[in-house]
N, C-alpha and C positions, 0 to 999 in steps of 0.2 A: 519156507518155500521148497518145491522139490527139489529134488536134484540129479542134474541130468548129466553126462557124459562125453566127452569127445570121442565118437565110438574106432575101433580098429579095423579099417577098411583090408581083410584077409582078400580079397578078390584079385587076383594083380591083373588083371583085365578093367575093372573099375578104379582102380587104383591110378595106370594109365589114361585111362578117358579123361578122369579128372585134371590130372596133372596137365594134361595139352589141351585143358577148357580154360584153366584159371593165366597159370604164363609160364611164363619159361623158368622162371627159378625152380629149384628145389626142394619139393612138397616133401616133408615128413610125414608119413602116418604111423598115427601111437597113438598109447594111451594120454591123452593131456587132465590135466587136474579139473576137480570138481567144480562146477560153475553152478551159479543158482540162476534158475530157468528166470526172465528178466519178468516183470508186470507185465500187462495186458497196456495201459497205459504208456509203455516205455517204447511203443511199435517196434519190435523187434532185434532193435537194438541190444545187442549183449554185454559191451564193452568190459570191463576187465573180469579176469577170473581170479586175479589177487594184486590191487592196487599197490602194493607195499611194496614189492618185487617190482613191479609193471609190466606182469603178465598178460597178454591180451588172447580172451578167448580165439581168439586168430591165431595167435603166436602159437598157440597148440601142435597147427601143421604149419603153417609156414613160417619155419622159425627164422629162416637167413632173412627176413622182413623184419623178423620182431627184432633181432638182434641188431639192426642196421637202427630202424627205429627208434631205438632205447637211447640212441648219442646224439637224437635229435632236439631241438628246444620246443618241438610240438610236447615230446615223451615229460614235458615239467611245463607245460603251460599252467596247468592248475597251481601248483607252487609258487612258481615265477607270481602268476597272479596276485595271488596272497600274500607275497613278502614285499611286492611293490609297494604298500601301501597310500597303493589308490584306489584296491580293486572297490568295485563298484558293481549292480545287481547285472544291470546291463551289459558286463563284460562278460558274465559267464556262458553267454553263448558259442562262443567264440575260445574260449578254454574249455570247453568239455565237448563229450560228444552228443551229438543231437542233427538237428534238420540241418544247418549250415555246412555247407559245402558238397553238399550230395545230392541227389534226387529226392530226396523224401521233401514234401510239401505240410508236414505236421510239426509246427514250433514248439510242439511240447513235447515229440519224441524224445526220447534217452533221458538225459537230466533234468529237460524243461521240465517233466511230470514225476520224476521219483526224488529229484535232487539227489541218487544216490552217488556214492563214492567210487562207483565202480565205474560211474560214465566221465571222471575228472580225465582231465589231459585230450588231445588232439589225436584221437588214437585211430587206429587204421576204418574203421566205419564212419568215421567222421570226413571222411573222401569215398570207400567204397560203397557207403549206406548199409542202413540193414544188413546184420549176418548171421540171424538165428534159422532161416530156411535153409541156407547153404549150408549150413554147419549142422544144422539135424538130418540131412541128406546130401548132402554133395553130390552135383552133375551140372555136366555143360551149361545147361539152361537158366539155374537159379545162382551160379556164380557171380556177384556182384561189382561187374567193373565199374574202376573209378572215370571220369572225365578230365578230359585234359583244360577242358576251355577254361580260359582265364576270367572272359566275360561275354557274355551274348545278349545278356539286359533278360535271359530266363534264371529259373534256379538252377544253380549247380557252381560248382568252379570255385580256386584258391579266392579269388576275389569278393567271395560273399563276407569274407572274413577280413583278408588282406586288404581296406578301403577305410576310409575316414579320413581328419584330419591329423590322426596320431599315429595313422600306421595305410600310409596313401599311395601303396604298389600300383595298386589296380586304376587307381585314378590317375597317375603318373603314366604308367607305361598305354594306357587309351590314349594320351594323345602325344608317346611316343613314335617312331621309326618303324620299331621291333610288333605293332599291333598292324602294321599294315604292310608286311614282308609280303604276304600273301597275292598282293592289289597292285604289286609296282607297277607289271607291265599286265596286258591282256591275254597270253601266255605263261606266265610266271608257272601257272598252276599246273598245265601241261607238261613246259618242257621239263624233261628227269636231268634237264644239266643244271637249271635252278632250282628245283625243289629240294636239294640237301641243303640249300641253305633259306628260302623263302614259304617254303612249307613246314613245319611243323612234321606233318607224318612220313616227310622226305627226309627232316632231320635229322629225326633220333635212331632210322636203321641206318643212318649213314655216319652214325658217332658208336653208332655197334648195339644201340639201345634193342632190347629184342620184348620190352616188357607190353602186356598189352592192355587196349584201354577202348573207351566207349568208340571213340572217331577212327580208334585205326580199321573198324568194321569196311569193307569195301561199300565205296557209293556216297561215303559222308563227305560233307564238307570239307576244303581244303581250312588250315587252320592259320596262322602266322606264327611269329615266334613266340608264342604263350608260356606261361611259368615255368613245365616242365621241360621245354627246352633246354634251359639252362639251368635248372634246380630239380636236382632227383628229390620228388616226394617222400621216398621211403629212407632217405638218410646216406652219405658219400663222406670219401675221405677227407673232403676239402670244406672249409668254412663256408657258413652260411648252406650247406646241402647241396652247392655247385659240384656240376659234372665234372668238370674239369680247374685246374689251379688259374688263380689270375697272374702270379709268377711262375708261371714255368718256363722251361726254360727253349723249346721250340715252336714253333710256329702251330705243329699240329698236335701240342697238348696244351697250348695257352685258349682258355673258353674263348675269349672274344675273338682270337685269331683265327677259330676253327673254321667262320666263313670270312673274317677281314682280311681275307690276304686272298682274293681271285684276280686273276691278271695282272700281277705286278710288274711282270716284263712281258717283252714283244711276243707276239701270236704271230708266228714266221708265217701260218696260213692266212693273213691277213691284216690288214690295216690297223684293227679293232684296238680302239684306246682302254687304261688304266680302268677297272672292274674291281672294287671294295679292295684296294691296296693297301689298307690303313696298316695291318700287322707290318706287310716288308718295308714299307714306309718308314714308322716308327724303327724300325732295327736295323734301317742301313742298306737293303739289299732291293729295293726296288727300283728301276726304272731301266732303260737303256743308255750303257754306259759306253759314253763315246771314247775315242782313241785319248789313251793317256791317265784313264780310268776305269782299273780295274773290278772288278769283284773283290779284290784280295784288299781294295781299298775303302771297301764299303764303310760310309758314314753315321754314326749315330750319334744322339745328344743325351742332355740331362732326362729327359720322358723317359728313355730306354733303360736307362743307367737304375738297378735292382736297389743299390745301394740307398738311392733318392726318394726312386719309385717305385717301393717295392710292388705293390698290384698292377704296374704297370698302364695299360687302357683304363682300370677302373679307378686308378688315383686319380685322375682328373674328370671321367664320367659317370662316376658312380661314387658320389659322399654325400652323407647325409649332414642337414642342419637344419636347426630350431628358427625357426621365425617371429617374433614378435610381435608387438603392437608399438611402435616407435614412440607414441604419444602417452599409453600406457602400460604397459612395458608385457601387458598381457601376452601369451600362449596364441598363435594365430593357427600354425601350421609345422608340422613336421616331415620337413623333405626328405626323403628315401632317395634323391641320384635315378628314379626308375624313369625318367627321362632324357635320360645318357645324355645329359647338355654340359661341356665342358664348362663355356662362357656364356649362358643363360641371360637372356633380356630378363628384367627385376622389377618390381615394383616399389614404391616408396618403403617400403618396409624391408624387404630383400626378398621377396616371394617368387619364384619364377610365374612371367606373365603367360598366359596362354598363347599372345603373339609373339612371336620368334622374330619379326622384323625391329629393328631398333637402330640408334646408333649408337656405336662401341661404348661411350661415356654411359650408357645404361646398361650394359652385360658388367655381370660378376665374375671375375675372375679368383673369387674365395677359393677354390676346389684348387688354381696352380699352386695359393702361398701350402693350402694343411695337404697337399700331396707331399710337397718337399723339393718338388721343380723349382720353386721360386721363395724367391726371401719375404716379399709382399706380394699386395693388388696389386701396387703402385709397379711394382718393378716388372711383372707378368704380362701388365698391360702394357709397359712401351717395346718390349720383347717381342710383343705382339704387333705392334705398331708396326717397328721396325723393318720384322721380319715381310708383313704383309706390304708394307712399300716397295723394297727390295726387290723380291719375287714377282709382285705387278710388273716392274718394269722389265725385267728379264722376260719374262712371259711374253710383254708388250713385243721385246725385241726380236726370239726368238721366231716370233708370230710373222713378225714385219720380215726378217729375209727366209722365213719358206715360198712367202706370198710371191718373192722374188726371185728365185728359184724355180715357181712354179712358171713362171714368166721367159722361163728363158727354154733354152734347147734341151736343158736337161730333165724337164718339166716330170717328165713318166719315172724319174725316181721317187718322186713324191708320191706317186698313187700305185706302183707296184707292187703287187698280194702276193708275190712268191718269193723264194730264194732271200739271200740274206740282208737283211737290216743296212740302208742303206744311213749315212747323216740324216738325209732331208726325212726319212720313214721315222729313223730314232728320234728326230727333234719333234716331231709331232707329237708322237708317243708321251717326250717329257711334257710336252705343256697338257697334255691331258690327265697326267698325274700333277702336275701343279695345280692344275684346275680342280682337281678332288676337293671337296668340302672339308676343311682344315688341314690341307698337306700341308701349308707353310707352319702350322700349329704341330707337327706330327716329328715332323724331322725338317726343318729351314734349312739348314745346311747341309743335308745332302740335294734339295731342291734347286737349292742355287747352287749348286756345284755342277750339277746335271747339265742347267739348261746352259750356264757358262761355258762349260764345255761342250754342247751342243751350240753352242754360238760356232765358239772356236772350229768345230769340224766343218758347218756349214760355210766359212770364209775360205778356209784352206781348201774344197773338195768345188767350192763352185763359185769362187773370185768377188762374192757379194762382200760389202761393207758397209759396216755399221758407222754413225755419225761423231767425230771425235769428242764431244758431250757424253756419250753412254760410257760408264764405270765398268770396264773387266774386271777390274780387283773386285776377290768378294768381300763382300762388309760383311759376313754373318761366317766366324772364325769356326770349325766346327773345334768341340771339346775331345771327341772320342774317333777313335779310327781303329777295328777292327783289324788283326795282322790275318792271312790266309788261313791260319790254324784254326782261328776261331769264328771263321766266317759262317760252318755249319755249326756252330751253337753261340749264336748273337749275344745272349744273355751274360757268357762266360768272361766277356772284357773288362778292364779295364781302364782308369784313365791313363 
């Protein structure tokens, strides 16, 4: 074949253009090694220029890509495959480079038609498409950006790949939370106080992301939380390609907490309850803490506790498991966790059902024993039980003397938007973090400590009483108690 060049772009005026058409990293221009010009048949795919190294004719100029890439398990997909000893013909689309995952609509592109060696592994064309026009001339125009979308039901996106029953991201997370950030409200997309964490293209310049891509074009669709949200493409310091660690150790460097922790305490400008509190939650530091209870006494449990749990949110939201055939012991499905369901409705086999209505005796509670929160199912679920009885009735309680409160002369402390957090404002606040979709599950014992003591102020500041039948002592002992030192790094306690 011929042999063609990485040529050295001398111009530093073109040099520039380029570099602020493709993204913001760090273009080298140089000589890069001898690549053989690819077949006619291969649609212009180029993929490696020395497979043995895992050199990518890309990697030429943008080497901080190639270098990040290289520590990724895209950069040994073809290996991986072949040592599994299952690969099979039909996988190879999917370990090499070719049509999947890009715009190109030609199934025989790259390896589908040469089968050569040079298109093995998951290499950067295999997201950006085609890179022989860009790479025989570089300019704004024929820069090949990758796509963000995860799934649109067109081509393109991680998910043309990422989907089946042995590797079912994309069919998971479709009928997650995180595919429909976008859709919550009829403003979501609008307002810039949501979109760092319900948009997609709001997200990633809001985690500092400056990399660019098909949709960040002005005018496109808003997107949801989509793959790259939370998984840099090109390769990161943390497992699995995440932007950010699932232990770390604050609030605004743990991935899940970047947007679970909005409104965790009182909005002094207003009424407005508990907003994705799940991070302060979990660590002890959320809600309004009435007289008697401090910050410096903030609550947390075994969930928090690094020790137990070390991923923290994703030990119990994110594990994966093999599914069977109960009757035949066969292979059904392999769960991925990409439907963040702690305690999932199951089907007879243990499959997560598509319906999320159930009752408790059919959620799995698998994911509390192999986190390390819990010793079994068995023990996880009356934990559960427990704690969700408990918390009802406080809740019930706390409910029943604001109503009473609001009844009486002092009624305008209950609905006052300004100035400081009165009992009757704070106790509100707690039951709207009680009310959160697993707070009893998140931290129980700082929940009930909350509203306990949101009882307590409400009796003392406005003569109301509760019925000698309702239990002040708490039944739910908390394990952990945070001293003031360690209140700005939650993670850092101790039992």
């Amino acid at each position: 074949m011929m042999q063609s060049r990485v040529k050295v772009l001398t111009l530093l005026s073109l040099a520039s253009f380029v570099a602020a058409a493709c993204t913001s990293e760090k273009v080298v221009y140089r000589d890069g090694p001898n690549y053989a010009t690819p077949v006619a048949s291969a649609a212009s795919f180029v993929g490696y220029s020395d497979e043995a190294s895992k050199k990518t004719v890309c990697g030429s100029c943008h080497v901080e890509k190639q270098a990040a890439w290289q520590t990724t398990k895209h950069a040994n997909a073809w290996t991986d495959l072949t040592a599994s000893g299952s690969a099979a013909a039909y996988c190879n689309a999917c370990h090499t480079v070719g049509s999947l995952g890009n715009a190109s609509t030609d199934s025989l592109a790259g390896y589908g038609s040469t089968k050569d060696a040079r298109y093995h592994d998951v290499q950067c064309e295999s997201c950006h498409g085609a890179g022989l026009t860009h790479i025989s001339g570089p300019n704004a125009s024929n820069y090949p950006l990758a796509s963000i979308k995860a799934d649109t039901g067109l081509k393109n996106g991680c998910g043309e790949c990422h989907t089946g029953v042995h590797s079912p991201f994309l069919d998971e997370w479709r009928k997650s939370g995180h595919s429909q950030t976008h859709l919550v409200t009829a403003t979501v997309q609008t307002n810039t106080a949501c979109q760092p964490c319900h948009v997609a293209q709001g997200i990633l310049p809001a985690w500092g992301m400056t990399a660019n891509y098909v949709e960040k074009a002005a005018g496109s669709p808003a997107l949801p939380a989509v793959c790259a949200v939370c998984h840099e493409p090109h390769g990161s310091a943390y497992d699995k390609q995440l932007r950010f660690g699932l232990n770390a150790a604050t609030l605004g460097d743990n991935l899940c907490m970047k947007c679970h922790q909005r409104r965790s305490v009182p909005d002094t400008t207003g009424n407005s309850g508990a907003h994705s509190p799940e991070g302060p939650t979990l660590v002890g530091t959320a809600g309004w803490f009435p007289p008697g209870m401090s910050a410096s006494d903030s609550i947390y449990g075994t969930h928090a506790n690094l020790a137990k749990n070390p991923t923290l949110c994703a030990g119990c939201h994110v594990q994966r498991f093999t599914v069977t055939d109960k009757a035949t012991g066969k292979f059904v499905f392999q769960e991925t966790g990409h439907r963040f369901l702690a305690t999932p409705c199951v089907d007879a086999n243990g499959a997560t059902t598509d319906s999320q209505t159930c009752a408790v005796t059919s959620q799995t509670f698998r994911s509390c024993a192999v986190s390390g929160c819990h010793g079994s199912e068995t023990a996880a679920r009356s934990s559960f039980l427990t704690a969700q009885a408990r918390i009802a009735a406080d809740t019930v309680e706390a409910r029943r003397l604001v109503n009473l409160v609001k009844l009486g002369a002092k009624k305008a402390d209950c609905t006052a938007t300004t100035g400081a957090y009165n009992s009757c404002r704070g106790t509100n606040f707690n039951i709207t973090l009680a009310e959160k979709p697993g707070a009893y599950v998140h931290n129980p014992f700082l929940i009930e400590q909350l509203l306990l003591g949101s009882i307590r102020a409400l009796k003392a500041d406005y003569g109301v009483t509760s019925p000698p039948s309702f239990d002040m002592t708490p039944a739910l002992i908390p394990q952990n108690r945070q001293s003031a030192a360690l209140f700005n790094n939650p993670f850092g306690g101790s039992k």
